[in-house]
N, C-alpha and C positions, 0 to 999 in steps of 0.2 A: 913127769914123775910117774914112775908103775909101784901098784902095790901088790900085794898077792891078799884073797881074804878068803877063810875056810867055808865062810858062810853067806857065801856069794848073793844067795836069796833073801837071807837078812838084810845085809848090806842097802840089796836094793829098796826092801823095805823100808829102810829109813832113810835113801835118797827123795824118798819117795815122796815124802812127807815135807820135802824141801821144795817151796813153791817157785823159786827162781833160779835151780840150777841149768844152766846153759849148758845143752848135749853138745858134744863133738859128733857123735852118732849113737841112737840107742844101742841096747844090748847086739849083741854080733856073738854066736856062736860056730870056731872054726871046726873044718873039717874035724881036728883030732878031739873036739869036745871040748878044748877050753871056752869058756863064756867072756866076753870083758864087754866094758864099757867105757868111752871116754867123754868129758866134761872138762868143764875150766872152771878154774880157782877165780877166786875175785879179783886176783891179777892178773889173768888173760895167759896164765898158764894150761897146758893139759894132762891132767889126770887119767892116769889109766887102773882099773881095777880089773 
């Protein structure tokens, strides 16, 4: 699943504070300056923000 979020750096902050979320890979910023991060859901899905 992809989601888009305005406040990307909130976001993280309150990833943040979740002591068992399983990275797919941390933060990754592309060439053209989008930020994302991907993670898995508690059913072994992956999250993209």
């Amino acid at each position: 699943m992809y989601f888009e979020e305005v406040d990307f750096d909130g976001f993280i902050l309150k990833i943040n504070d979740i002591a068992d979320i399983n990275y797919v890979h941390p933060i990754v910023e592309h060439s053209w300056g989008q930020r994302v991060v991907r993670f898995y859901d508690p059913d072994k899905h992956i999250i993209e923000v």
